[in-house]
C-alpha positions as CSV (number, residue, x, y, z in Angstrom):
1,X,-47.7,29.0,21.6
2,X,-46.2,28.5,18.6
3,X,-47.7,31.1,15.7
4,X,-47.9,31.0,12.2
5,X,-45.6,34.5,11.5
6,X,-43.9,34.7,7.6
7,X,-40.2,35.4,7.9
8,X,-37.3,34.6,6.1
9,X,-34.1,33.4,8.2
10,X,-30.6,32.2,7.0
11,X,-28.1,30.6,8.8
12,X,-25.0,30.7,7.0
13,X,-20.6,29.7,7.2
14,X,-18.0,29.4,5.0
15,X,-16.7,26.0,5.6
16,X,-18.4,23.2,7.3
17,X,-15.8,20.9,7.8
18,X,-13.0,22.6,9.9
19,X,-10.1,21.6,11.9
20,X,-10.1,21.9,15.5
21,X,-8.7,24.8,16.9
22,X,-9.8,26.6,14.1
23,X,-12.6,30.3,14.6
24,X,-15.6,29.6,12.5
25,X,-17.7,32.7,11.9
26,X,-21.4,32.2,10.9
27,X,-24.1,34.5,10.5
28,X,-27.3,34.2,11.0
29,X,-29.7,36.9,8.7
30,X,-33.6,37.9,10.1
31,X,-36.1,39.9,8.4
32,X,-37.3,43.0,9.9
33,X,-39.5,42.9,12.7
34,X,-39.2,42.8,16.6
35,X,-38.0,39.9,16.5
36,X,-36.4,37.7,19.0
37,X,-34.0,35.2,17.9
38,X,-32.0,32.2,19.9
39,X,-28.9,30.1,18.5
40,X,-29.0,26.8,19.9
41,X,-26.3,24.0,18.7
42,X,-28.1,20.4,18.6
43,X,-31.3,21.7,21.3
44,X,-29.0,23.7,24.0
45,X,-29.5,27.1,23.6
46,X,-26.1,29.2,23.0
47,X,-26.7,32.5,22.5
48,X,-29.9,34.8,21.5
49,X,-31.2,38.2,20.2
50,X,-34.0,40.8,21.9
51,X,-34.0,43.2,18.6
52,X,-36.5,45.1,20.6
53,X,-34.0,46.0,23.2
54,X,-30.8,45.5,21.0
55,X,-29.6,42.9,23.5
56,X,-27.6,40.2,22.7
57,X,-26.0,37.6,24.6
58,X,-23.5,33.8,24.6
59,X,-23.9,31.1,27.0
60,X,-20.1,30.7,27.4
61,X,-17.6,33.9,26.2
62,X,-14.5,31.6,26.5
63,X,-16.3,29.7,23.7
64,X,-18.3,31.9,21.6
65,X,-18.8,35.2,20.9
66,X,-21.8,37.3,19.6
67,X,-22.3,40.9,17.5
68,X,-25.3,41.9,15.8
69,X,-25.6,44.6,12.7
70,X,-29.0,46.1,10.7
71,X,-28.1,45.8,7.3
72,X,-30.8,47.2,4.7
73,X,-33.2,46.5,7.6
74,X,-32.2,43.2,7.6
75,X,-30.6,41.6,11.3
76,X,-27.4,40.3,11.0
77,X,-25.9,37.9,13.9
78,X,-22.7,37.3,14.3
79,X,-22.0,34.2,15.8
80,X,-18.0,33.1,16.2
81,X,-16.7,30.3,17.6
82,X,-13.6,31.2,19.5
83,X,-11.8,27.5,19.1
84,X,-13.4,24.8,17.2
85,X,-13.5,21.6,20.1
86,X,-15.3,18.2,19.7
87,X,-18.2,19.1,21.9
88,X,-18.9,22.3,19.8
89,X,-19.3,20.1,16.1
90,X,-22.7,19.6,15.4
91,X,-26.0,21.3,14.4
92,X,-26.6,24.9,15.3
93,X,-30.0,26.2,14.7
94,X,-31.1,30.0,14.2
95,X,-35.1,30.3,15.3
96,X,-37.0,33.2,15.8
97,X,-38.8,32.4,19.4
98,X,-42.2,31.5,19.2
99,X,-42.3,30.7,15.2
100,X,-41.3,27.5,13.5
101,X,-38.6,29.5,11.3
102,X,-35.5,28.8,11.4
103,X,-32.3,28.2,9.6
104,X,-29.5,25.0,10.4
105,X,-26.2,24.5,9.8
106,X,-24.2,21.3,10.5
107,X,-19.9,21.9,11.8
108,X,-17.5,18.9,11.4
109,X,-14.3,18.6,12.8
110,X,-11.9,17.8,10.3
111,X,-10.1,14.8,10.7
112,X,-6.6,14.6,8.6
113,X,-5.9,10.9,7.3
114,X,-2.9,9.7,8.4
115,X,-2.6,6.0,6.5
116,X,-3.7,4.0,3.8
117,X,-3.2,0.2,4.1
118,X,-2.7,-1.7,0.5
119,X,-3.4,-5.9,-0.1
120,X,-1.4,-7.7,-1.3
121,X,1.9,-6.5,0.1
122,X,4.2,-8.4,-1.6
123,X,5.4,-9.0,-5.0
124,X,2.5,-10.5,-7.1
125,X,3.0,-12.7,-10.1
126,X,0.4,-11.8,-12.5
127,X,-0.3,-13.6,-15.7
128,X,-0.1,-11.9,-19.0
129,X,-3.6,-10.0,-20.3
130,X,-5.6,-11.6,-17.5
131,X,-7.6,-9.6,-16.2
132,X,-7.0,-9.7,-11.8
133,X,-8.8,-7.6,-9.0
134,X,-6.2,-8.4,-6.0
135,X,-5.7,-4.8,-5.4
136,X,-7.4,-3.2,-2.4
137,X,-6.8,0.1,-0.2
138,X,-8.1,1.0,2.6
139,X,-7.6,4.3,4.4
140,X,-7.0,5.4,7.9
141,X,-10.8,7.4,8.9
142,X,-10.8,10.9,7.6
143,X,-13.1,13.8,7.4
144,X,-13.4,15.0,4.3
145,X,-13.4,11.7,2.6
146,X,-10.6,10.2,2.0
147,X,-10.0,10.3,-1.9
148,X,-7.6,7.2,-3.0
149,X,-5.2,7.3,-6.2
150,X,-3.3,4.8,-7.7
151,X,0.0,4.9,-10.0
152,X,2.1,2.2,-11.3
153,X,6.3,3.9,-11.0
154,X,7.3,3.0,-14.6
155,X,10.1,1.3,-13.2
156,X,11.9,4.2,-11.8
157,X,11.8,3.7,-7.9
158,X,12.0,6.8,-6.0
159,X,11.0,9.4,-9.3
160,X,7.7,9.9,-9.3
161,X,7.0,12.5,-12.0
162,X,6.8,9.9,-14.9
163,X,4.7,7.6,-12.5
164,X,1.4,6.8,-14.6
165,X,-1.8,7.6,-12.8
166,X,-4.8,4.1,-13.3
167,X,-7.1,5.8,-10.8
168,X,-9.7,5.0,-13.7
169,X,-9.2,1.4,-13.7
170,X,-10.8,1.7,-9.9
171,X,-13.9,1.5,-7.4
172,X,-14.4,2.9,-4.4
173,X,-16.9,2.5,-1.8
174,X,-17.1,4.6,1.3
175,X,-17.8,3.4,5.0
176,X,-19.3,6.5,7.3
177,X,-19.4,6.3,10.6
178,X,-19.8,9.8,13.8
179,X,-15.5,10.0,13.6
180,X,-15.7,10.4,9.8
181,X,-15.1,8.1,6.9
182,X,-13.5,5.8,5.8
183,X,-12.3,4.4,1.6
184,X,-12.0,1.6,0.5
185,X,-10.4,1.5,-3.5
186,X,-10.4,-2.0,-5.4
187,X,-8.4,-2.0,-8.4
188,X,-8.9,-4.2,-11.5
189,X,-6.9,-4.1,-14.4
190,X,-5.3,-6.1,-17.2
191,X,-1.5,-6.5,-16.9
192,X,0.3,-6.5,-19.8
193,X,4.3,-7.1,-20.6
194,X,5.0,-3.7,-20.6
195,X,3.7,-4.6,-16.9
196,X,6.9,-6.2,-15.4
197,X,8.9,-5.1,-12.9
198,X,6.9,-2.0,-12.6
199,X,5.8,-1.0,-8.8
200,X,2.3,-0.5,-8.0
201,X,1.3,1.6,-4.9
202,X,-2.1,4.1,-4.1
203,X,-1.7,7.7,-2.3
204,X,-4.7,8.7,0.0
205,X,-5.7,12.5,0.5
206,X,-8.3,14.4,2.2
207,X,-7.1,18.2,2.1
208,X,-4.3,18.0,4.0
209,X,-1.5,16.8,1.8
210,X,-0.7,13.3,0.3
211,X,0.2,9.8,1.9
212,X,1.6,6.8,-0.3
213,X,0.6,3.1,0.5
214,X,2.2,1.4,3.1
215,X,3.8,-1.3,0.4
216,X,4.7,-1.0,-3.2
217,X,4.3,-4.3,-4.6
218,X,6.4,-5.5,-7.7
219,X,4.5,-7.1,-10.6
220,X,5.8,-9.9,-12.2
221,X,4.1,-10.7,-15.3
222,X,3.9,-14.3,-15.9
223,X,4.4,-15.8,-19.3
224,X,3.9,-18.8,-21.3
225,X,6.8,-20.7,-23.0
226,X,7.3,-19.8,-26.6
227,X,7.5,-22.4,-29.3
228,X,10.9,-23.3,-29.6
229,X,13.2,-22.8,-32.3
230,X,16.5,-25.0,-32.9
231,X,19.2,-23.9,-34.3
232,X,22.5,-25.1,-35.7
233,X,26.0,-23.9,-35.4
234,X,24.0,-21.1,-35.0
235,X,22.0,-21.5,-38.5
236,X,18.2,-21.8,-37.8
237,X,16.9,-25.1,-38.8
238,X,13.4,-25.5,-39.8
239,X,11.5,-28.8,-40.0
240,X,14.5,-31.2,-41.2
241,X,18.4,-31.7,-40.9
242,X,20.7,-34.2,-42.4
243,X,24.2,-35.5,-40.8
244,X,27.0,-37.3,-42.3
245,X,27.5,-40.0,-39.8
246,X,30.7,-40.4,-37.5
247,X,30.2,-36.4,-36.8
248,X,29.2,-34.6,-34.4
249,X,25.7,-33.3,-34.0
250,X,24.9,-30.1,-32.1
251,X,21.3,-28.5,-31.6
252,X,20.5,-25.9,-29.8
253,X,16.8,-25.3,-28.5
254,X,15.5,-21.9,-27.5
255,X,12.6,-21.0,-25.6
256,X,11.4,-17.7,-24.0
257,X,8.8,-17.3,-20.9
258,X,8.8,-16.4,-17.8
259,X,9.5,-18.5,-15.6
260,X,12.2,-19.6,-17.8
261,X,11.3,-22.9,-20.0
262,X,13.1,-25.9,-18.9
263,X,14.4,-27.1,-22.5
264,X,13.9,-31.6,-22.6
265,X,15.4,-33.0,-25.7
266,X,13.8,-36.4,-26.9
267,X,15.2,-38.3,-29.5
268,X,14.7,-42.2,-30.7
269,X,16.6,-43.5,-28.2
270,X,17.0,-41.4,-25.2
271,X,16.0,-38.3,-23.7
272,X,18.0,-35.3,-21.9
273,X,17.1,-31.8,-19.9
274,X,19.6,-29.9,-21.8
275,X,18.7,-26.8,-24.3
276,X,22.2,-27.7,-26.2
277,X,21.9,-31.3,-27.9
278,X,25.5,-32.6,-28.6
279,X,26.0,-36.0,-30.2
280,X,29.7,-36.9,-30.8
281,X,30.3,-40.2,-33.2
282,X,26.5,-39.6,-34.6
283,X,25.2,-42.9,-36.4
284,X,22.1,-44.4,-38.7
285,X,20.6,-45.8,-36.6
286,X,20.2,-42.6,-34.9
287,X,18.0,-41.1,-37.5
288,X,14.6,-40.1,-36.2
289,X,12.3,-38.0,-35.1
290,X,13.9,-35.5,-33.0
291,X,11.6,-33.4,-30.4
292,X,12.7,-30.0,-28.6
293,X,10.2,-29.8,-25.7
294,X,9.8,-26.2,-23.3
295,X,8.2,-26.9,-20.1
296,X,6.8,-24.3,-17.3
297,X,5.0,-24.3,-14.1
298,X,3.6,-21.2,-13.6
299,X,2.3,-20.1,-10.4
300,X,0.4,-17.0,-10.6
301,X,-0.6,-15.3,-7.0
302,X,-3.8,-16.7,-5.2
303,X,-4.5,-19.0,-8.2
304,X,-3.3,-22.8,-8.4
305,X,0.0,-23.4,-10.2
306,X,-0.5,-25.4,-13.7
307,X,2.1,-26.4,-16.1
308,X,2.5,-25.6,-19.7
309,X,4.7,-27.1,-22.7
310,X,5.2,-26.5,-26.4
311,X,7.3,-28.8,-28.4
312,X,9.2,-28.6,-31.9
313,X,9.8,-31.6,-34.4
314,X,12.7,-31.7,-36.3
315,X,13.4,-34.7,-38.6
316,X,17.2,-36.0,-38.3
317,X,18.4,-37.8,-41.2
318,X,22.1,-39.5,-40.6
319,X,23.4,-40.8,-44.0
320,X,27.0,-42.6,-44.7
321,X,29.7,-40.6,-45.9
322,X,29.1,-41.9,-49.8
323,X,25.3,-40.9,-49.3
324,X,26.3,-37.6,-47.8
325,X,28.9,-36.8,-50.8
326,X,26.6,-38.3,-53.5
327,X,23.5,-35.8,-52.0
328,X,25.9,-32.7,-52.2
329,X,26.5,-34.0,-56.1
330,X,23.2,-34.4,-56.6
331,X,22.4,-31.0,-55.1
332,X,25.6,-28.9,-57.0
333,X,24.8,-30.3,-60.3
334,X,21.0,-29.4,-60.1
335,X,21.9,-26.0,-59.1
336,X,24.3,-25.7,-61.8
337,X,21.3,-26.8,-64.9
């Protein structure tokens, strides 16, 4: 029979989650009275406690072992376990026989993580300030939980004290299961520039010391071609040029992207995939409209390539040589007024 009797009891440990192998002392505190107290770990009884008789007693003594103490007439048990095994992780109740009172504590087995797997594994091609969640890391199961970090390596492979921590810029959600737990991190962020040919990696911890990432990708940060600019004989030309026929005609187009722009020149008469323009024995009827066009396909990872171009006009006058002379009259003598 099970009776109503007021008593406080405490079940108490330092650590909960311990490795195996390990002694884990708890103790188990009973208010005054003739009490008799049993210790059982998830329903099987373990050890107990006649106070009456001062009489106390363990199952197994190659497991456990068992001292008692009155401490400001308070009942202290002492309950160790010798060497921390599987089978001995779970609950372990102290109860006062015949009451409902009682006092629980739960032991884990630690479990070290050993891995943590990061997608993609390769070098990624991101595009400039666009935002991307690709990232994922996934640990090997651990108890604690697994706590993932991530770091880009500021471009200095193998030195790690300058590596920038982005842990911020992440998620994680955590799986549970009876072996422990497991974390999975999702990263979003918006790559910039700055971004390119940096290394990206996570490290994984759960008390017992750091792992990094299986892979490191490289970011490549994809970028569109910029408008070109023509130059000549290295003189930047803007909007209009003028020849003196029979000469010869150099333009040079530049573009910047990444992948590099593929530079098409397209004149009045013909076209040519070339970022130097060089027209030898230039004539009239070569006058036109002259168009410098950068072209890229860019192909950022797990997204459909597209191609992007940017073009520049420049308007190409060729004159005779007694129009060219009589211009550069015209021009000295209005300076000189």
């Amino acid at each position: 029979m099970i009776q109503a009797y007021s008593c406080d009891v405490s079940l108490t440990t330092e650590r909960t989650t311990v490795e195996l192998g390990s002694r884990v002392a708890m103790t188990c505190k009973v208010c005054p009275g003739n009490s008799i107290v049993k210790i059982n770990l998830t329903g099987m009884q373990i050890a107990d406690y006649w106070k009456p008789l001062n009489f106390y007693s363990v199952t197994n003594t190659s497991a456990y072992s068992i001292s008692t103490d009155i401490l400001n007439n308070i009942s202290h048990i002492y309950l160790t376990v010798l060497s921390l095994t599987k089978d001995q992780a779970g609950t372990y109740t102290c109860q006062i026989v015949g009451t409902q009172n009682q006092s629980s504590v739960t032991l884990l087995y630690a479990v070290p993580v050993n891995y943590v797997e990061m997608i993609p594994r390769d070098k990624v091609s991101l595009l400039n300030n666009v935002t991307t969640n690709m990232f994922s890391c996934t640990s090997s199961t651990g108890r604690p939980t697994p706590v993932i970090r991530w770091y880009t390596d500021n471009k200095t492979p193998g030195y790690y004290a300058d590596d920038s921590d982005i842990t911020t810029l992440a998620s994680s959600i955590t799986n549970s299961s009876a072996s422990g737990d497991t974390t999975t991190s999702h990263l979003t962020f918006t790559p910039s520039t700055d971004d390119h040919g940096q290394m990206l990696y996570c490290n994984v911890s759960n008390g017992y010391g750091q792992i990094m990432s299986n892979t490191t990708p490289l970011i490549e940060i994809l970028r569109l071609p910029s408008k070109p600019v023509i130059f000549h004989n290295a003189n930047l030309v803007n909007g209009s040029i003028t020849v003196m026929e029979n000469k010869t005609l150099s333009l040079n187009c530049v573009s910047e992207g990444n992948p590099n722009p593929t530079i098409t020149w397209i004149t009045p008469s013909f076209s040519r995939s070339t970022p130097v323009l060089t027209i030898t024995n230039i004539q009239t009827n070569d006058t036109g409209m002259y168009t410098c066009r950068a072209n890229s396909t860019l192909s950022p990872t797990n997204s459909i390539p597209f191609e992007n171009n940017i073009t520049t006009l420049l308007s190409t006058e060729v004159i005779c040589t007694y129009e060219y002379v009589k211009q550069i009259a015209i021009t000295h003598n209005s300076n000189n007024t």
